[in-house]
PyMOL Python script that loads the backbone (N, CA, C, O; Angstrom):
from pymol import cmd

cmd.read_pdbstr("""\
ATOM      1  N   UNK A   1       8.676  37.592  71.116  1.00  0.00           N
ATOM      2  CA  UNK A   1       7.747  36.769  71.837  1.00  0.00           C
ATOM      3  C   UNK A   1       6.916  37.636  72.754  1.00  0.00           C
ATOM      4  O   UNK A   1       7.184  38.817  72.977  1.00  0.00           O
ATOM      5  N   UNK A   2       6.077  37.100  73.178  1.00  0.00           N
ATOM      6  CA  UNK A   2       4.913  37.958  74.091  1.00  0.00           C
ATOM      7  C   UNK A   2       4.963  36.910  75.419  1.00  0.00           C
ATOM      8  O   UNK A   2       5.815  36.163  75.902  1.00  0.00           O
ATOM      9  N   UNK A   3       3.677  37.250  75.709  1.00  0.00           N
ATOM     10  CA  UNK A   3       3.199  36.884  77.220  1.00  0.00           C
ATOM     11  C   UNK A   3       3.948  35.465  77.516  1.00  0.00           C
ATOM     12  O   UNK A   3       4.029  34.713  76.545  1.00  0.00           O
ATOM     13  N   UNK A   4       4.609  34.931  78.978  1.00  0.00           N
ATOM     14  CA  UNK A   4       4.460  33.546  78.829  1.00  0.00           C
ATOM     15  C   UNK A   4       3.085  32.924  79.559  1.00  0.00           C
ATOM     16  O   UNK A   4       2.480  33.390  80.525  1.00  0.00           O
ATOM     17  N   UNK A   5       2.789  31.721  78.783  1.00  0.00           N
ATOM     18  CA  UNK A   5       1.972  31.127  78.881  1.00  0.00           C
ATOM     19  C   UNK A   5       1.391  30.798  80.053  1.00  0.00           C
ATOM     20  O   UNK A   5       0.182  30.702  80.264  1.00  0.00           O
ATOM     21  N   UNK A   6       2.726  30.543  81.196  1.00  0.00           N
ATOM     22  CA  UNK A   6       2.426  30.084  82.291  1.00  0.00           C
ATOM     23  C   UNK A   6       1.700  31.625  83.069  1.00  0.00           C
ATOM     24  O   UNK A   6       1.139  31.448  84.150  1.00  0.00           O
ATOM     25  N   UNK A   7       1.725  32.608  82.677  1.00  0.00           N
ATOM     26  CA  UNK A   7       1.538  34.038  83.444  1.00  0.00           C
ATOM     27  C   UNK A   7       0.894  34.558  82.340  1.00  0.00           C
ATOM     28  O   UNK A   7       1.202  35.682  81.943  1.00  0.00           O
ATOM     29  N   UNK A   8      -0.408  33.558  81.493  1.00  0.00           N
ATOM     30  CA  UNK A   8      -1.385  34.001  80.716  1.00  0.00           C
ATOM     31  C   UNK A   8      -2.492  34.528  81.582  1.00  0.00           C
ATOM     32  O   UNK A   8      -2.178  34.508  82.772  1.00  0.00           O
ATOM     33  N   UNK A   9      -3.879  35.067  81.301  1.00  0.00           N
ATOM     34  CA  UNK A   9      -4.873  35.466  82.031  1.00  0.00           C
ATOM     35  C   UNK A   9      -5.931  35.361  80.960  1.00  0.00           C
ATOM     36  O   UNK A   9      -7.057  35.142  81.405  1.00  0.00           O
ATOM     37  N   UNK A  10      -5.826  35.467  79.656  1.00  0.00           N
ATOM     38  CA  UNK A  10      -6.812  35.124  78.602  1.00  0.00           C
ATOM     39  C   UNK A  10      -7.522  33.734  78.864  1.00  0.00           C
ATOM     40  O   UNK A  10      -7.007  32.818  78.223  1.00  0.00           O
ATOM     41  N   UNK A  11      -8.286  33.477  79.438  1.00  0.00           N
ATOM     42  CA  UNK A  11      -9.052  32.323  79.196  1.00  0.00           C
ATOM     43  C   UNK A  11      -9.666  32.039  77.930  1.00  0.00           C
ATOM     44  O   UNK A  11      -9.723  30.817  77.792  1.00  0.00           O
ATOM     45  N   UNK A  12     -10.034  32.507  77.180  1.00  0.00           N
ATOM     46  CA  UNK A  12     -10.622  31.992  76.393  1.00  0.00           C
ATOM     47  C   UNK A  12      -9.680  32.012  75.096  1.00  0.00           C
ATOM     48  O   UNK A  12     -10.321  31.804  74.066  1.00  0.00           O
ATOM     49  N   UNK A  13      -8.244  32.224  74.901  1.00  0.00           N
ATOM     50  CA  UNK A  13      -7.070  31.755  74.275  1.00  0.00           C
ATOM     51  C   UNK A  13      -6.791  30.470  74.658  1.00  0.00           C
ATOM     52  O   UNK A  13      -6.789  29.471  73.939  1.00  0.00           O
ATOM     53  N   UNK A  14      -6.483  30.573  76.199  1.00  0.00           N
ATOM     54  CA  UNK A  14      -6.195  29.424  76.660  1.00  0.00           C
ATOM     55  C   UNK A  14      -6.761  28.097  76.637  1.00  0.00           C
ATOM     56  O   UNK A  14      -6.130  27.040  76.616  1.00  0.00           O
ATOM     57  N   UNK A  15      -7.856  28.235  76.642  1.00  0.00           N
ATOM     58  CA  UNK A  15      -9.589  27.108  76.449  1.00  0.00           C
ATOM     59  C   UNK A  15      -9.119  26.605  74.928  1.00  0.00           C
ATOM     60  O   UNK A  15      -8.730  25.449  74.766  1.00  0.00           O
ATOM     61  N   UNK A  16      -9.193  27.727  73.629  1.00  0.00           N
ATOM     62  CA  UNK A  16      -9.234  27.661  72.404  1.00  0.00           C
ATOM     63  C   UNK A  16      -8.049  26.316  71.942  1.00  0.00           C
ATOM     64  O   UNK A  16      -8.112  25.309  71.236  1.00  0.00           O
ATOM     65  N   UNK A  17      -6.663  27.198  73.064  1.00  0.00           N
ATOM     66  CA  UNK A  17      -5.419  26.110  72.974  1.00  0.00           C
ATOM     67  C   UNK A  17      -5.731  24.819  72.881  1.00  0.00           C
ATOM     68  O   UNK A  17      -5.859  24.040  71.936  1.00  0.00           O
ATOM     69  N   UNK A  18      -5.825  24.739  74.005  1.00  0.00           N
ATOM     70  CA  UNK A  18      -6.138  23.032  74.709  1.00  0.00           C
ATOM     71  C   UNK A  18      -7.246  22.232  73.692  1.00  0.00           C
ATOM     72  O   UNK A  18      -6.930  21.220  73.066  1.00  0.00           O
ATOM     73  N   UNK A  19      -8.377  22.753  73.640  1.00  0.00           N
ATOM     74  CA  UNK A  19      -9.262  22.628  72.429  1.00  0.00           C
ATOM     75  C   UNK A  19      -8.481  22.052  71.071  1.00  0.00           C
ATOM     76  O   UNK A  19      -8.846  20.965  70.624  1.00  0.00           O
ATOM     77  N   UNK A  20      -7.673  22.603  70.581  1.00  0.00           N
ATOM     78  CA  UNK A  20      -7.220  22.499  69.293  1.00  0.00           C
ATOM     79  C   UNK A  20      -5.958  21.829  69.745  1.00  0.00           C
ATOM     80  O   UNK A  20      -5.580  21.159  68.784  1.00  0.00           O
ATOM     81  N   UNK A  21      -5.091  21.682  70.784  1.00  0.00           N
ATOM     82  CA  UNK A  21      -4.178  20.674  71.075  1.00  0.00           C
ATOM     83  C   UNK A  21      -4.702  19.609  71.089  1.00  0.00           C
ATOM     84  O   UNK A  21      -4.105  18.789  70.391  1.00  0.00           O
ATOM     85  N   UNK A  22      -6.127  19.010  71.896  1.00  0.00           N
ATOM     86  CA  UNK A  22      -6.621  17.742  72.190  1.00  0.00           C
ATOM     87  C   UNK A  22      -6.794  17.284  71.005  1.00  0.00           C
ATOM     88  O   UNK A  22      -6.312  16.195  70.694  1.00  0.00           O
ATOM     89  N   UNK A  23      -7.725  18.252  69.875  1.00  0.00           N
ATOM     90  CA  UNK A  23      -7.692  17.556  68.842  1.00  0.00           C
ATOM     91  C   UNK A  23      -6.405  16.747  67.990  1.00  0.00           C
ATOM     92  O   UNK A  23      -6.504  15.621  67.501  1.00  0.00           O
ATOM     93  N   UNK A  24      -5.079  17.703  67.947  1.00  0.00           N
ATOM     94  CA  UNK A  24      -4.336  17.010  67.588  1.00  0.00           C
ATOM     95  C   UNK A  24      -3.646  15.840  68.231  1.00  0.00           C
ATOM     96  O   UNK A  24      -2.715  15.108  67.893  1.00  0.00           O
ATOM     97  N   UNK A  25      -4.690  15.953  69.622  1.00  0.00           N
ATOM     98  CA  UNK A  25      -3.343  14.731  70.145  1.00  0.00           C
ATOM     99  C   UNK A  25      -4.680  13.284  69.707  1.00  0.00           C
ATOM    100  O   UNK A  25      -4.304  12.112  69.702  1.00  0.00           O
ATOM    101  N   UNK A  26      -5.657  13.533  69.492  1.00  0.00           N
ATOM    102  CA  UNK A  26      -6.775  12.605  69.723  1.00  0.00           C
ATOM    103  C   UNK A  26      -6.514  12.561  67.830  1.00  0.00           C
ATOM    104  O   UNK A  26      -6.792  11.394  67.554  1.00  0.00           O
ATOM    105  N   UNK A  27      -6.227  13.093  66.851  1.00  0.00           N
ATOM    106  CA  UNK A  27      -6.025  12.855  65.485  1.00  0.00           C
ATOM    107  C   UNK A  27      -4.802  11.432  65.050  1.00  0.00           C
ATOM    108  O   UNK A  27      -4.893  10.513  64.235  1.00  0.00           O
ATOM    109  N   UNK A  28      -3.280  11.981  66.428  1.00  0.00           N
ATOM    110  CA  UNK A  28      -2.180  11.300  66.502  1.00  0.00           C
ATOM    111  C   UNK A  28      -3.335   9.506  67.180  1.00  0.00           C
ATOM    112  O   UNK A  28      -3.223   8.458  66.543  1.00  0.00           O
ATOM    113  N   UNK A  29      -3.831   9.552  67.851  1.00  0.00           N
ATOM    114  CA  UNK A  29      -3.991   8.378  68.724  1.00  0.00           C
ATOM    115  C   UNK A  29      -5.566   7.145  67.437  1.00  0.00           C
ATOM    116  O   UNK A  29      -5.976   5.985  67.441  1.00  0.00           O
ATOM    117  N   UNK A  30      -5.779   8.165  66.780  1.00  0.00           N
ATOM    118  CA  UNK A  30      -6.556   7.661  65.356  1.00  0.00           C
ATOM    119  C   UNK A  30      -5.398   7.045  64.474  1.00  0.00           C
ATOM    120  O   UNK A  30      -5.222   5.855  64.209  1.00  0.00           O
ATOM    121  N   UNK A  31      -4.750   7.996  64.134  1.00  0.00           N
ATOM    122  CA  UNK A  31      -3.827   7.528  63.468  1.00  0.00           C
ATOM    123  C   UNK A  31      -2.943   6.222  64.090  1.00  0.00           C
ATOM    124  O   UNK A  31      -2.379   5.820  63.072  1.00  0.00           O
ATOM    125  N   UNK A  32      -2.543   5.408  65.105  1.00  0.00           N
ATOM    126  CA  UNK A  32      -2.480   4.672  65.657  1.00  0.00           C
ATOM    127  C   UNK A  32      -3.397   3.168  65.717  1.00  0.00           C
ATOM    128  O   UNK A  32      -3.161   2.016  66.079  1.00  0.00           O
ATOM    129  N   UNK A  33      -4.528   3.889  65.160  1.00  0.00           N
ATOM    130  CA  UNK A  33      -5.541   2.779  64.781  1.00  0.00           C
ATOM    131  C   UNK A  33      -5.682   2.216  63.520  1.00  0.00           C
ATOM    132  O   UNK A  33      -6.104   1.119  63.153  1.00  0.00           O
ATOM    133  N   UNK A  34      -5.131   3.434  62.776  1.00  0.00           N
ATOM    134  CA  UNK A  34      -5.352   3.500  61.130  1.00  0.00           C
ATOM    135  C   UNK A  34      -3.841   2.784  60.419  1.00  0.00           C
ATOM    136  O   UNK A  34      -3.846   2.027  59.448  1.00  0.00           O
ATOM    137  N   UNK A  35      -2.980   3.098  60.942  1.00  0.00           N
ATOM    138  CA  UNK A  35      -2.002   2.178  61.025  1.00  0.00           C
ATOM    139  C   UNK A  35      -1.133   1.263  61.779  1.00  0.00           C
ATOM    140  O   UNK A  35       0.093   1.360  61.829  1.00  0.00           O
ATOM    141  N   UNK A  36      -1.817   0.407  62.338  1.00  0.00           N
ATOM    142  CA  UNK A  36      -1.488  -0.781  63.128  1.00  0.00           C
ATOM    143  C   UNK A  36      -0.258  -1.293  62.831  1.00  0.00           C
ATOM    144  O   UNK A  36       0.764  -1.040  63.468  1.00  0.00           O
ATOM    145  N   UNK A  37      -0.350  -2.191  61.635  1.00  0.00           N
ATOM    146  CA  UNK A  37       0.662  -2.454  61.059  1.00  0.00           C
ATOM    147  C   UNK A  37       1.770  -1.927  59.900  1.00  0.00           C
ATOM    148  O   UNK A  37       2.464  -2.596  59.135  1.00  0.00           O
ATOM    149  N   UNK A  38       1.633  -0.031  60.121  1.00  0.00           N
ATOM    150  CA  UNK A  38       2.474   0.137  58.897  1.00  0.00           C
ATOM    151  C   UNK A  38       3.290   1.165  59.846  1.00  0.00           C
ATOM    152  O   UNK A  38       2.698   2.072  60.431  1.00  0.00           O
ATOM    153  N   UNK A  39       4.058   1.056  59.910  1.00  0.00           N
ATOM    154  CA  UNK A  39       4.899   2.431  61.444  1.00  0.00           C
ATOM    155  C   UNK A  39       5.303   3.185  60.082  1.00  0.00           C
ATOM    156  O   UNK A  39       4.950   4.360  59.978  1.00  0.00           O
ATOM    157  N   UNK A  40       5.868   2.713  59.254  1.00  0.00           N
ATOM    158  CA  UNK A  40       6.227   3.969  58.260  1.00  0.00           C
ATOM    159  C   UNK A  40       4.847   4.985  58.196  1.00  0.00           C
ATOM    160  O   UNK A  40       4.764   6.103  58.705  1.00  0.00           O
ATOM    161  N   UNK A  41       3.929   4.357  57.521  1.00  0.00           N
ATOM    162  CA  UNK A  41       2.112   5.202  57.366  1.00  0.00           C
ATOM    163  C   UNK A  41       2.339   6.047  58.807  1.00  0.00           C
ATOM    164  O   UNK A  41       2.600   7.242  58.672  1.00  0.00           O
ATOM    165  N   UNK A  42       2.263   5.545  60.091  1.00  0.00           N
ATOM    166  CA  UNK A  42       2.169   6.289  61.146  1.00  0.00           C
ATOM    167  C   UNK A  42       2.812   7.209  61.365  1.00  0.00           C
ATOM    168  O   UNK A  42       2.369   8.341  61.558  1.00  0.00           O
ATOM    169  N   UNK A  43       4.264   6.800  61.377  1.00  0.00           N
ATOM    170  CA  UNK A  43       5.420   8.244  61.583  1.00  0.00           C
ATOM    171  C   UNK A  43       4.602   9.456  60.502  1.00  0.00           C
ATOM    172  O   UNK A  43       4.176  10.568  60.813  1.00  0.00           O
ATOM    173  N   UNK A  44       4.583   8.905  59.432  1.00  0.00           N
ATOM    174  CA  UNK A  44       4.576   9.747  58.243  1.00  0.00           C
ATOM    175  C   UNK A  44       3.174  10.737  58.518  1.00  0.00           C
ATOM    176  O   UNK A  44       3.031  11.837  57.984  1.00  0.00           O
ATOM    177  N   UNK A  45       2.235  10.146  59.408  1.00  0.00           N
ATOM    178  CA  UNK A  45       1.164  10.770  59.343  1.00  0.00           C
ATOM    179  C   UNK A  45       0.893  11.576  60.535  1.00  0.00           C
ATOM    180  O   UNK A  45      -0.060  12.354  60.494  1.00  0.00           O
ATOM    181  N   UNK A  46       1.840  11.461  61.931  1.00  0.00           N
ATOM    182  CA  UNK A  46       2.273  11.644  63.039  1.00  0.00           C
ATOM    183  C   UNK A  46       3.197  13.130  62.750  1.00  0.00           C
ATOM    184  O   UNK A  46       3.081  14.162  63.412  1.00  0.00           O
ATOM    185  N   UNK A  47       3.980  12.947  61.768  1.00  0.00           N
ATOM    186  CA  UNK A  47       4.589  14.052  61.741  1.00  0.00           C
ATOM    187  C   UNK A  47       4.420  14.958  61.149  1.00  0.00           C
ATOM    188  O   UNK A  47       5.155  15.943  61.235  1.00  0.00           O
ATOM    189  N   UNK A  48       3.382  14.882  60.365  1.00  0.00           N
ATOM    190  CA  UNK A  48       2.415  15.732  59.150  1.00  0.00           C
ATOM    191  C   UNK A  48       2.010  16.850  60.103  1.00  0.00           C
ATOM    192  O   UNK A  48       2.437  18.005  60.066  1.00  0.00           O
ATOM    193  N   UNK A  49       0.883  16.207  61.198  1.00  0.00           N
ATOM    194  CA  UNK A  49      -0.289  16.580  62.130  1.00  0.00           C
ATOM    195  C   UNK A  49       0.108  17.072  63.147  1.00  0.00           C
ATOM    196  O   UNK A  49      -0.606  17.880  63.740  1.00  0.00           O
ATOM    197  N   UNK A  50       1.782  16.598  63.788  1.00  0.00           N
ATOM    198  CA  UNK A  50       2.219  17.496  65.045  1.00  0.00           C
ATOM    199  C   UNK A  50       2.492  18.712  64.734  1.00  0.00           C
ATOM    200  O   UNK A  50       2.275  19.559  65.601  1.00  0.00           O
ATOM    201  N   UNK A  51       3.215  19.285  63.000  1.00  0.00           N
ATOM    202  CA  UNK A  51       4.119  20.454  62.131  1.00  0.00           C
ATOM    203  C   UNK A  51       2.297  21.600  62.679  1.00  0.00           C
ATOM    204  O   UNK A  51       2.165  22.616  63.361  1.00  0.00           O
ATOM    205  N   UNK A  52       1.453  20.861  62.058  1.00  0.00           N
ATOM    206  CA  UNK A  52       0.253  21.710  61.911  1.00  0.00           C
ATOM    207  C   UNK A  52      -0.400  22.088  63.069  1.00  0.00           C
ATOM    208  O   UNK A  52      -1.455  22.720  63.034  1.00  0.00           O
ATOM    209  N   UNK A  53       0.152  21.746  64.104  1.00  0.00           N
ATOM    210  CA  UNK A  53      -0.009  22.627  65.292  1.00  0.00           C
ATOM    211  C   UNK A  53       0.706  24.276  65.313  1.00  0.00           C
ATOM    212  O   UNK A  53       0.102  25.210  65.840  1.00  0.00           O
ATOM    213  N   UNK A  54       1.551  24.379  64.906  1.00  0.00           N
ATOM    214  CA  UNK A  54       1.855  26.174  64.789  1.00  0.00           C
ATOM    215  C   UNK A  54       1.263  26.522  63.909  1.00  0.00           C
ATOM    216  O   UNK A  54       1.618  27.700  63.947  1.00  0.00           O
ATOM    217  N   UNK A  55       0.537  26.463  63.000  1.00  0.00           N
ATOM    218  CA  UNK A  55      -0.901  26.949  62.552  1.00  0.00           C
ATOM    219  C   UNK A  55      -2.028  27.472  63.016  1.00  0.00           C
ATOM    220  O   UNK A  55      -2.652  28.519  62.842  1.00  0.00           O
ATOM    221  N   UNK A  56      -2.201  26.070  63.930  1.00  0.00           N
ATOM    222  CA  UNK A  56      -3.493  25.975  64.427  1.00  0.00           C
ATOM    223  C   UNK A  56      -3.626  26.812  65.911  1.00  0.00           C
ATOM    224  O   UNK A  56      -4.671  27.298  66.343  1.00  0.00           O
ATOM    225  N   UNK A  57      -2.450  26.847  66.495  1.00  0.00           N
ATOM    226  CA  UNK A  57      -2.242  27.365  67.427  1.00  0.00           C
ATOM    227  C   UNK A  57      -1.130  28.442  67.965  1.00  0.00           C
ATOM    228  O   UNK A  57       0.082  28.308  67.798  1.00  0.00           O
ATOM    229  N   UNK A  58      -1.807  29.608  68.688  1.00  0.00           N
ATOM    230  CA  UNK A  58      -0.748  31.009  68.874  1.00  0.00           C
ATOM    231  C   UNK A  58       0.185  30.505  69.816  1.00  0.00           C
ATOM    232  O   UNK A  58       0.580  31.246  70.715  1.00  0.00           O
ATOM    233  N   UNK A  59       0.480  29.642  69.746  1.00  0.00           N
ATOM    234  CA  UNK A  59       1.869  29.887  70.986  1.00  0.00           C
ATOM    235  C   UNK A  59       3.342  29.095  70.367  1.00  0.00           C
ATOM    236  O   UNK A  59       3.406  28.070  69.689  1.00  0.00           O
ATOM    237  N   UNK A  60       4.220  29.784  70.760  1.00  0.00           N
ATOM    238  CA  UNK A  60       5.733  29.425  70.521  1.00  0.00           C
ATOM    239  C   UNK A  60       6.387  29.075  71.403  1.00  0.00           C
ATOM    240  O   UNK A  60       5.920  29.008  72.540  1.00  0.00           O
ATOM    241  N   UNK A  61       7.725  28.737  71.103  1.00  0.00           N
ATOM    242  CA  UNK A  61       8.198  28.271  72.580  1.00  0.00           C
ATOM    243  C   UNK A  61       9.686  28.505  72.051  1.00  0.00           C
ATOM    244  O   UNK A  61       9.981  28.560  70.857  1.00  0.00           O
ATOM    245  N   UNK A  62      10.629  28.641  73.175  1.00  0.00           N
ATOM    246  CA  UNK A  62      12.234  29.458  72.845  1.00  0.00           C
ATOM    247  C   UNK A  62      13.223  28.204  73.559  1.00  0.00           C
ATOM    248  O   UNK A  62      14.408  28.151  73.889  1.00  0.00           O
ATOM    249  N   UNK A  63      11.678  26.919  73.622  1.00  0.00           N
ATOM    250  CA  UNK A  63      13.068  25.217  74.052  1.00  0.00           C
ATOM    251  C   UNK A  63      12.773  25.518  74.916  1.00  0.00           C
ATOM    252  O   UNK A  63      13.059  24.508  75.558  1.00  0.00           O
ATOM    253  N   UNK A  64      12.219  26.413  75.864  1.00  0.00           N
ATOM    254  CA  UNK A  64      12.035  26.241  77.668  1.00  0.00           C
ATOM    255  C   UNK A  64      10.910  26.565  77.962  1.00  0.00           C
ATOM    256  O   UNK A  64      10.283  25.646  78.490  1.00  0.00           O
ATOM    257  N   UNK A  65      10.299  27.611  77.833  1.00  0.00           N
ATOM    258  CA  UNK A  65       9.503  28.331  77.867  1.00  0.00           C
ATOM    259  C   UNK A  65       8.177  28.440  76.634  1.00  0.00           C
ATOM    260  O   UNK A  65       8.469  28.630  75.453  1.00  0.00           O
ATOM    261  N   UNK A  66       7.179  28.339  76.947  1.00  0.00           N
ATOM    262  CA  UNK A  66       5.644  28.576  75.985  1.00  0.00           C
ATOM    263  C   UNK A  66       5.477  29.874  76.134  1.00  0.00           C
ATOM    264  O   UNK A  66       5.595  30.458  77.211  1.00  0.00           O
ATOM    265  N   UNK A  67       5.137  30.502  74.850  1.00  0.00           N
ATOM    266  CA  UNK A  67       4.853  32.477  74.658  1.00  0.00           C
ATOM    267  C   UNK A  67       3.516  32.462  73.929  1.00  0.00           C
ATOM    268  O   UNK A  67       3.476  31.707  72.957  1.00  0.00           O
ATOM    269  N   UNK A  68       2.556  33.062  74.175  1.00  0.00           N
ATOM    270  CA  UNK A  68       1.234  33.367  73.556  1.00  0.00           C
ATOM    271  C   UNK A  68       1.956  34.200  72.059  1.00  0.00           C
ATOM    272  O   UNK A  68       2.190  35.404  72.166  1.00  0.00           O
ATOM    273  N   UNK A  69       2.221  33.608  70.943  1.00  0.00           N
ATOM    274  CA  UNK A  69       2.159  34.647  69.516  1.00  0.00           C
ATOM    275  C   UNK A  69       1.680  36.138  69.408  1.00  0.00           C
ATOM    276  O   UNK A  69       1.704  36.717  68.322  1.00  0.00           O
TER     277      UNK A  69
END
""", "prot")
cmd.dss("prot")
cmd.show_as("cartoon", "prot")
cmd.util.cbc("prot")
cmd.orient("prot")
């Protein structure tokens, strides 16, 4: 692991983060619209889109702690 997150100084990692977190949290809160009435459709599409955040984004975490990748 590298840097922790909280004792980052890269701004423009950090910007990029949040950026590409909001999207996934604003994808999860669509999906909420898109399936109203099917919670199976939702979980299923909820848990697709949270996995694809360590993709999309450099940071890990060791259960306590956030590390810049």
């Amino acid at each position: 692991m590298s840097d922790k997150i909280s004792e980052c100084n890269d701004i423009k990692f950090l910007r990029d983060a949040v950026i590409k977190l909001w999207a996934i949290i604003d994808d999860i809160d669509t999906y909420g619209d898109m399936a109203k009435s099917d919670n199976e459709l939702y979980r299923a599409l909820v848990e697709k889109r949270q996995k694809e955040r360590w993709d999309e984004v450099d940071i890990v975490s060791d259960g306590y702690d956030l590390y810049k990748q």
